[in-house]
C-alpha positions in Angstrom: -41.7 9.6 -39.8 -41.0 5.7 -38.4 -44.6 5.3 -37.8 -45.4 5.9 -34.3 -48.5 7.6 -33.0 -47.6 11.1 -30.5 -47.1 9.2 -26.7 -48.9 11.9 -24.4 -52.9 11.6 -24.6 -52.6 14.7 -25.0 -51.8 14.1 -28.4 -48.3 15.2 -28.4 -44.8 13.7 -28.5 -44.1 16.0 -25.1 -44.5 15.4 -21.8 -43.4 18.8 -20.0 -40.6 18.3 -17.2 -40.6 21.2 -14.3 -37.0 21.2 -12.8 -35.2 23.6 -10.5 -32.0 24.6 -9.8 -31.2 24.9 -6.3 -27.5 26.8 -5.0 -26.8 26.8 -1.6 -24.9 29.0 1.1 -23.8 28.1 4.3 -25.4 31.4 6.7 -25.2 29.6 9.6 -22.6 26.8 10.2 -22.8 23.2 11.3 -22.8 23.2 14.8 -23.0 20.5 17.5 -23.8 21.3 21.0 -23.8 19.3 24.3 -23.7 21.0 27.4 -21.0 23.7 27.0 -19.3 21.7 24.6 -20.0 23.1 21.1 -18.3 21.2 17.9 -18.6 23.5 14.7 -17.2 22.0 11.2 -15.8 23.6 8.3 -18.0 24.9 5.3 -16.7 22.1 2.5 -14.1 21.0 4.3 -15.6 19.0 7.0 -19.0 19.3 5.4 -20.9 19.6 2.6 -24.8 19.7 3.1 -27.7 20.9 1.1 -31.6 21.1 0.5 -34.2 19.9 -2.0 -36.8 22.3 -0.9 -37.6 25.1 -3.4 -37.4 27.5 -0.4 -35.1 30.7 0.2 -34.0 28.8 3.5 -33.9 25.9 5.1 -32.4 25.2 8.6 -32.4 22.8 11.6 -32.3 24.5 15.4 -30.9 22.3 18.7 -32.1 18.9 16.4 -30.9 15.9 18.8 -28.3 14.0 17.0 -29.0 9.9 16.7 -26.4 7.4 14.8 -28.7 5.2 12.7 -26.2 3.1 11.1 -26.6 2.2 8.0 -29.6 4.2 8.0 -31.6 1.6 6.2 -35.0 -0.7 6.9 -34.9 -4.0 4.5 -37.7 -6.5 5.7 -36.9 -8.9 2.7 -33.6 -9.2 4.8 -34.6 -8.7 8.0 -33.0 -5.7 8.6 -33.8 -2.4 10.8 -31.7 0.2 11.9 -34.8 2.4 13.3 -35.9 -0.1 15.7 -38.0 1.0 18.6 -36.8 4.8 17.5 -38.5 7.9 16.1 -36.7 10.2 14.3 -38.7 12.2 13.5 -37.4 15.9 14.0 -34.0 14.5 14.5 -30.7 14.6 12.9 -29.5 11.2 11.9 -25.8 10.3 11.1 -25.5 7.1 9.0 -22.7 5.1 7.2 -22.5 4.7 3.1 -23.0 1.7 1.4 -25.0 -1.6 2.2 -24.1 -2.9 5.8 -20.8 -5.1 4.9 -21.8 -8.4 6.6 -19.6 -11.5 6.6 -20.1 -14.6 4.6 -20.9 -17.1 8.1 -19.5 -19.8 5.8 -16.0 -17.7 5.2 -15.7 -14.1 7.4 -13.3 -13.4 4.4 -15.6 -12.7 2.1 -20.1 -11.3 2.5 -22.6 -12.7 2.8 -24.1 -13.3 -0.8 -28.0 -13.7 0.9 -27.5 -10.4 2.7 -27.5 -7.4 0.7 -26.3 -9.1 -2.0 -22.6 -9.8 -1.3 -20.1 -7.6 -2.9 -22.8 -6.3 -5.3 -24.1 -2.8 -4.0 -28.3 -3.0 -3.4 -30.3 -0.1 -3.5 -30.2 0.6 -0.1 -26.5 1.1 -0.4 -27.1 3.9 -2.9 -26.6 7.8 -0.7 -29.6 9.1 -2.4 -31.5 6.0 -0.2 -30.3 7.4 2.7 -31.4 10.6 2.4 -35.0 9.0 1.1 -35.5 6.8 3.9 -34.8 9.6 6.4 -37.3 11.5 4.6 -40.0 8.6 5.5 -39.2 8.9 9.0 -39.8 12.2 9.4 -36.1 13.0 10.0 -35.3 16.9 9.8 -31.5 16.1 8.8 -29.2 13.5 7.0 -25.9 13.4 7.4 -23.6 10.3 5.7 -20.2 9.8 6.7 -18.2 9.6 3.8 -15.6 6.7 3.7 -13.8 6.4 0.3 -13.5 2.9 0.5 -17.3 2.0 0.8 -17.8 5.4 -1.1 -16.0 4.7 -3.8 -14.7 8.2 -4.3 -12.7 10.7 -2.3 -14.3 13.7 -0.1 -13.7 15.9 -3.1 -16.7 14.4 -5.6 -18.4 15.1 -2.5 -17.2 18.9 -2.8 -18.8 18.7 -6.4 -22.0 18.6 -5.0 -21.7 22.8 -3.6 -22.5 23.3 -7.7 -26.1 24.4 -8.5 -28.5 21.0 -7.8 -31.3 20.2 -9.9 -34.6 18.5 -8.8 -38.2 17.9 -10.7 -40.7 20.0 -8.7 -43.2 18.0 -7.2 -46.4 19.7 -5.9 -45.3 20.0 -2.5 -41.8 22.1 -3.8 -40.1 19.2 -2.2 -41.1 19.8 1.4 -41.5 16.3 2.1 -37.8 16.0 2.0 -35.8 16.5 5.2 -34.8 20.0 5.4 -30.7 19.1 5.2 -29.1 16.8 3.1 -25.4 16.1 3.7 -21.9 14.3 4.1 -19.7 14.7 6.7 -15.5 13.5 6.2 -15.1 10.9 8.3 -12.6 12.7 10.5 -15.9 15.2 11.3 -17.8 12.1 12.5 -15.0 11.0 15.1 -15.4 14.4 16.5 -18.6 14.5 16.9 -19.0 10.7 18.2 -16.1 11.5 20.6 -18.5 14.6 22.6 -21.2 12.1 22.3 -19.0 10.1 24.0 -19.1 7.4 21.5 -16.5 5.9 19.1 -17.4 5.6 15.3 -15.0 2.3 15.2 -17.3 0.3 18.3 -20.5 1.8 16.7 -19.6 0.9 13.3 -19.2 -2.7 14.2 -22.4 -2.8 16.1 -24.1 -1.8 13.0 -23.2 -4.9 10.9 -25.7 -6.7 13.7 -29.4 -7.2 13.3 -29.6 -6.4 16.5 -28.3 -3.1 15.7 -30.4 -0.3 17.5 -30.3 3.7 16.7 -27.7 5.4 19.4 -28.6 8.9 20.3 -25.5 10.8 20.9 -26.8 13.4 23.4 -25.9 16.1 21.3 -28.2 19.2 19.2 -27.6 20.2 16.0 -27.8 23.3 14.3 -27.8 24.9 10.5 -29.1 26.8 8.1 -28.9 27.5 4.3 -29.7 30.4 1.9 -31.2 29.3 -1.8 -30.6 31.1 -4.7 -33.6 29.3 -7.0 -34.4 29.0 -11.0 -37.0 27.4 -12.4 -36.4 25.2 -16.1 -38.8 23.7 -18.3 -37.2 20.7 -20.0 -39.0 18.0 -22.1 -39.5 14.2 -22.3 -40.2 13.3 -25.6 -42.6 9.8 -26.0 -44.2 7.9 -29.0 -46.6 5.2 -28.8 -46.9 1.9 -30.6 -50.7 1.2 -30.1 -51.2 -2.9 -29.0 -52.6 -5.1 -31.3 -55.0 -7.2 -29.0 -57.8 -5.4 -27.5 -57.1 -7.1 -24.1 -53.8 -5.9 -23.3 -53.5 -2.9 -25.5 -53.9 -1.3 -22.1 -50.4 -2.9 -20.8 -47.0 -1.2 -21.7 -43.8 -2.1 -22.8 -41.1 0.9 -22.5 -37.8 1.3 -24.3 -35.9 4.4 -23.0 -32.8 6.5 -23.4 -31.9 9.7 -22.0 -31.4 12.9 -24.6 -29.4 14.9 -22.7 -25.5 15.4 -22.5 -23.5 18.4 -21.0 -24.3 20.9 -23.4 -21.7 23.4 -23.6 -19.1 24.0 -20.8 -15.6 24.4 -19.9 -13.2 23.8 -22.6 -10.5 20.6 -23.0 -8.1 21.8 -26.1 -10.4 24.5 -27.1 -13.8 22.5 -28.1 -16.4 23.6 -25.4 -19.4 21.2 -27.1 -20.2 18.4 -25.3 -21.8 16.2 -27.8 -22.8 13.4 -26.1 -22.2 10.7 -29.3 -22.2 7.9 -27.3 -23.7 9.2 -23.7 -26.4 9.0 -25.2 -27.4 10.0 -29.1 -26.1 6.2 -29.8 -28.9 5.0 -27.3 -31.6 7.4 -28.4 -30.9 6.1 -32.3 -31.2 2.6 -31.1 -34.9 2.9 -29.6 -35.9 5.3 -32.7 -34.7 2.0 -35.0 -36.2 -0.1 -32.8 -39.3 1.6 -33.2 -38.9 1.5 -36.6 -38.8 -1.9 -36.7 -41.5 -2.6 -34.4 -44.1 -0.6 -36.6 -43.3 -3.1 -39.4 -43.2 -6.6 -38.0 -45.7 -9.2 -38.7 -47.6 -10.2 -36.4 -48.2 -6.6 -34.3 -47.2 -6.7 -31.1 -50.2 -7.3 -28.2 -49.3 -5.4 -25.7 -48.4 -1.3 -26.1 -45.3 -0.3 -26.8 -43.5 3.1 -26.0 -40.2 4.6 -26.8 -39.6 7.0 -23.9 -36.8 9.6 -24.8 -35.8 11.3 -21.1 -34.5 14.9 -20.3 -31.5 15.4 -17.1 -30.4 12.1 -16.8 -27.1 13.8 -16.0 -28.8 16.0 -13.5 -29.6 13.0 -11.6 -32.3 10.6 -13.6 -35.0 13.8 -13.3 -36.7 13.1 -16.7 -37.3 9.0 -15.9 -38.0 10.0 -12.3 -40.5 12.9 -13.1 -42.6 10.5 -15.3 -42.1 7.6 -12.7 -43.9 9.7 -10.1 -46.4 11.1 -12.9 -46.5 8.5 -15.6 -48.7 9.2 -18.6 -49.1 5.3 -18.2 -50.2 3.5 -15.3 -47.3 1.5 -13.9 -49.0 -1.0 -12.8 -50.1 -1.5 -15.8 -46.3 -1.5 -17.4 -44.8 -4.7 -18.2 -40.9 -3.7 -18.3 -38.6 -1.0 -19.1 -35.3 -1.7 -21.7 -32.9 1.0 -21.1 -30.5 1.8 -23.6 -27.6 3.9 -21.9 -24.6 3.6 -24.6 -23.9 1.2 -27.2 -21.5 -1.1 -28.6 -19.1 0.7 -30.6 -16.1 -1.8 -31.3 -18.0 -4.9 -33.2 -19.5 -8.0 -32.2 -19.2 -9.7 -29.1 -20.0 -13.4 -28.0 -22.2 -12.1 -24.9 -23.8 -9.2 -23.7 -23.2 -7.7 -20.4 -26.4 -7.2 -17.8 -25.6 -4.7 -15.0 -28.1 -6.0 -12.1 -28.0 -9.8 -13.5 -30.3 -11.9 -12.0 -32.7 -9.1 -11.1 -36.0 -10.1 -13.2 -37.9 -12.7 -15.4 -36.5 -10.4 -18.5 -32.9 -11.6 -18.0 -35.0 -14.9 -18.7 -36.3 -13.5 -21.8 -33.0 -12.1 -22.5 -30.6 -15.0 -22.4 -33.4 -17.3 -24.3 -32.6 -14.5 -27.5 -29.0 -14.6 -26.6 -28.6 -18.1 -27.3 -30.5 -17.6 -31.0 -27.7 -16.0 -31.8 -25.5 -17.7 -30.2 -24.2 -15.7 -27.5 -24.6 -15.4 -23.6 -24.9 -13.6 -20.5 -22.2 -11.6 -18.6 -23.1 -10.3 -15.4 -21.7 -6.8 -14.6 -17.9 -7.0 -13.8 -18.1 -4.4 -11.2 -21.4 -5.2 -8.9 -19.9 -3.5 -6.0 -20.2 0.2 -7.8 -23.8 0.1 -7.6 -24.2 1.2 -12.0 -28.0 -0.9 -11.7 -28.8 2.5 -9.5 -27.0 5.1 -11.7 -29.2 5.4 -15.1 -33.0 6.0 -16.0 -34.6 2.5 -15.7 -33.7 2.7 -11.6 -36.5 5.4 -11.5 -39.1 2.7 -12.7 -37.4 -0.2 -10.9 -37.8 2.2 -7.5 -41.6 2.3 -8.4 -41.5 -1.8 -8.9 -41.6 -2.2 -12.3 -38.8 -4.7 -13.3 -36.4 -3.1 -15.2 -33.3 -4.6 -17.5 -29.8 -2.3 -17.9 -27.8 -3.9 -21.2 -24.5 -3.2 -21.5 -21.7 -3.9 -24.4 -20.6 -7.5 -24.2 -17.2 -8.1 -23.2 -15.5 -11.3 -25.5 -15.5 -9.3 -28.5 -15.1 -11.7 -31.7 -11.6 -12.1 -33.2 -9.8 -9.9 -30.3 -7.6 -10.6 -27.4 -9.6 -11.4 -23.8 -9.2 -8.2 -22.3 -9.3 -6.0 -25.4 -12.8 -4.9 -24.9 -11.6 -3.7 -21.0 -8.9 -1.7 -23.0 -11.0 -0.1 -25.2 -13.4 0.5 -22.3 -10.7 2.1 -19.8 -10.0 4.1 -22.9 -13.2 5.7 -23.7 -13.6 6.3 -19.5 -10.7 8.0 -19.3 -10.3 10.3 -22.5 -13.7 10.7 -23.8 -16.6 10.2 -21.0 -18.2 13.4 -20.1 -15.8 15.1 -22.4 -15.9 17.0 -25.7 -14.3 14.4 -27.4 -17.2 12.0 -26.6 -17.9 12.1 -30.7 -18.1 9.6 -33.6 -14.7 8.1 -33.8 -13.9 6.7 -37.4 -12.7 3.0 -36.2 -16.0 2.7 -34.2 -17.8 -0.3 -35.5 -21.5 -0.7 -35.4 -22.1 -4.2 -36.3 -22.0 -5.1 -32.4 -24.4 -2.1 -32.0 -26.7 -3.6 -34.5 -26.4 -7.3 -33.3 -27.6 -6.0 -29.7 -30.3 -3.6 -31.3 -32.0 -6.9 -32.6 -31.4 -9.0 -29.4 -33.2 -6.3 -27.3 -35.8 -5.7 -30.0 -36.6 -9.7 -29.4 -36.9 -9.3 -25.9 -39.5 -6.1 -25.9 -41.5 -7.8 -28.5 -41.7 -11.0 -26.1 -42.0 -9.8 -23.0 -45.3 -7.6 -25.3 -47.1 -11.0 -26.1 -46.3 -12.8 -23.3 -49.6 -14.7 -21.4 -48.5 -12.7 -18.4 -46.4 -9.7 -16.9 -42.7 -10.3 -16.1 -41.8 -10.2 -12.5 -38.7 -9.6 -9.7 -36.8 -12.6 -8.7 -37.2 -13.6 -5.3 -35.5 -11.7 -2.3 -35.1 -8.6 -4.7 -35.4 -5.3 -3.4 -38.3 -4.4 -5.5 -40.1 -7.2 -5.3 -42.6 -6.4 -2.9 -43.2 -2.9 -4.2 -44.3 -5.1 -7.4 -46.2 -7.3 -5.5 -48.2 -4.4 -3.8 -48.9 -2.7 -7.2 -50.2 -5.0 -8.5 -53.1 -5.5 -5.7 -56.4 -4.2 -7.0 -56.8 -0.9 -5.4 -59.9 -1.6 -2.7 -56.2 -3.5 -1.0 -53.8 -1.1 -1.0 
């Protein structure tokens, strides 16, 4: 027992996760038709397509075909590639990633103050596109995979044929578009080509502003068959009850993800996917920082609560179903402090932030960074998009500012870029693997060092005069902003 109350009002620990897994067959192939031309494309080799709704079929019938570009509306940039078009009912063909538009200083390098440079936004993330087209009223998606912008070959793609998991929302997901999808890029010429289009003009029309959507003069057609099981999976939450009667009612959440791989296919006979460090090591960490928050003096103000997640590897389901039905109000939630992996290889002179410069709590952050002497390092790889690929996303989606730690790189007493080596190592041999286990040269005195830093931010940011907030021109800014309206002006 560390002391916490149960974190449902229920009075449990639980908070009951619906998920469903979705397997899809191809019974009728993707075919595009103009006139008595007729383009089909290859089952998985040209395509690979899908559908969130818990349906036995889902299908689109002679749906005109537009090229949205990037597929993406951004108003804190300026940016629209719907203008003066409805989708709705259509099939829209986009391009991955954020639109890739030159620095006017140097056309060598992006614009930093447009969809933030090299760093990937949200709106560069595939699961946007297929979101967005769900808010127009679009009956398909379809991205054109490029691995440069991707970041990945056509065959990750491939991966996604595998049985798909979603939460199931009270609509069984029919408020997605019927057909999510990627198409190789090879695919797309073709089909641009009997449009009587070319990807290469349209692509550079789409890194303009004044970028509208093309229809191609073409129909498309598809269906799917789902085979369908329902799962009942748990988050597990514990509550910290706020010391001041006047912000009790406010929350401050730590989380982590439980879940791993479970058991699968073996790798030199060991089929148990443990998980050690993706993500028992993170789970640990909020469970002592709980501990320590029940015993320090004075009690925090605000509430605090230690969220433990389910199917973060099934795509962020646990965080997203209790972003969409928190126990919590959001608006009421100051931050979230995700824990996603730990130091295991001692103490470092920094600690890395993946989304630096985000929120008010890399404020709070680097102010208990320099008490112990140490800085901030922003993520070394912005362009992959990682802010976007663990459990606090979910919350930052909904507005509520979110900070992503990471393990420090200047590790104390070793060589510059001994902490990338030990990195590359654990990516290559032991991530998503069996051997993902406690190794006997891990060290946890970095671990511990980064426990207490983010412990000193939590308890801040809980008995601070006022709620953190999203740095200008973020993405999530406004979503904040309109949250936090009373409700008579929503």
């Amino acid at each position: 027992d560390i002391g916490v109350q149960p974190g449902n009002p229920d009075g449990t620990f639980i908070q009951k996760v619906p998920l469903v897994g979705i397997t899809a067959t191809n019974t009728r192939p993707l075919t595009f038709v103009k006139g008595s031309q007729a383009l089909g494309l290859k089952w998985k080799d040209d395509v690979v397509a899908w559908t969130k709704h818990v349906a036995d079929t889902a299908s689109i019938a002679k749906s005109d075909v537009i090229f949205a570009g990037y597929g993406v509306e951004a108003p804190e940039f300026n940016w629209n590639d719907f203008k003066d078009v409805d989708v709705k009912g259509k099939t829209i063909v986009v391009l991955v990633n954020d639109p890739p538009v030159p620095d006017p200083v140097d056309s060598s390098k992006l614009d930093p103050g447009t969809f933030g440079g090299k760093a990937m936004t949200y709106y560069g993330r595939w699961t946007y596109k297929f979101e967005e087209g769900a808010r127009k009223g679009a009956a398909a998606v379809l991205i054109v995979h490029e691995e440069g912008p991707a970041g990945y070959p056509f065959s990750v793609v491939q991966g996604n044929l595998n049985e798909k998991f979603d939460i199931v929302t009270p609509d069984k997901n029919m408020g997605r578009v019927n057909i999510e999808g990627w198409i190789t890029t090879d695919a797309a010429r073709k089909l641009f080509a009997l449009g009587g289009q070319d990807l290469d003009a349209l692509k550079k029309q789409a890194l303009s502003r004044d970028f509208k959507p093309v229809p191609l003069g073409v129909q498309a057609t598809m269906s799917l068959a789902n085979k369908m099981r329902t799962i009942e999976s748990r988050n597990v939450i514990g509550k910290l009850e706020g010391s001041d009667p006047a912000l009790t009612g406010e929350y401050v959440i730590y989380s982590a993800h439980w879940d791993h791989l479970g058991v699968g296919a073996p790798v030199n006979g060991d089929r148990i996917y443990n998980g050690a460090l993706d993500n028992a090591s993170g789970v640990a960490t909020v469970l002592e920082i709980a501990r320590a928050l029940t015993q320090v003096n004075p009690k925090p103000k605000r509430s605090v609560l230690f969220l433990m997640v389910t199917a973060e590897e099934q795509g962020l389901l646990g965080s997203q179903y209790y972003s969409v039905t928190p126990l919590y109000p959001l608006e009421k939630t100051a931050a979230v402090i995700n824990i996603d992996g730990i130091n295991q290889w001692g103490k470092t002179k920094d600690i890395t932030v993946i989304g630096l410069g985000a929120s008010d709590l890399d404020d709070y952050l680097r102010q208990a960074a320099q008490e112990q002497n140490r800085t901030l390092t922003p993520d070394a790889e912005p362009e992959k998009g990682f802010y976007y690929r663990s459990d606090h996303f979910n919350f930052a989606k909904q507005g509520v500012p979110a900070l992503d730690p990471d393990s420090g790189v200047e590790f104390i007493g070793k060589p510059a870029e001994w902490g990338k080596q030990k990195r590359d190592e654990y990516t290559e041999h032991d991530y998503h693997a069996p051997s993902d286990q406690i190794k006997p040269d891990w060290d946890l005195s970095g671990a511990a060092e980064d426990a207490e830093l983010l412990l000193a931010v939590g308890y801040r940011v809980a008995n601070a005069d006022k709620l953190p907030d999203w740095k200008p021109g973020n993405e999530f800014k406004a979503k904040r902003e309109a949250m936090l309206k009373p409700r008579s002006e929503r």
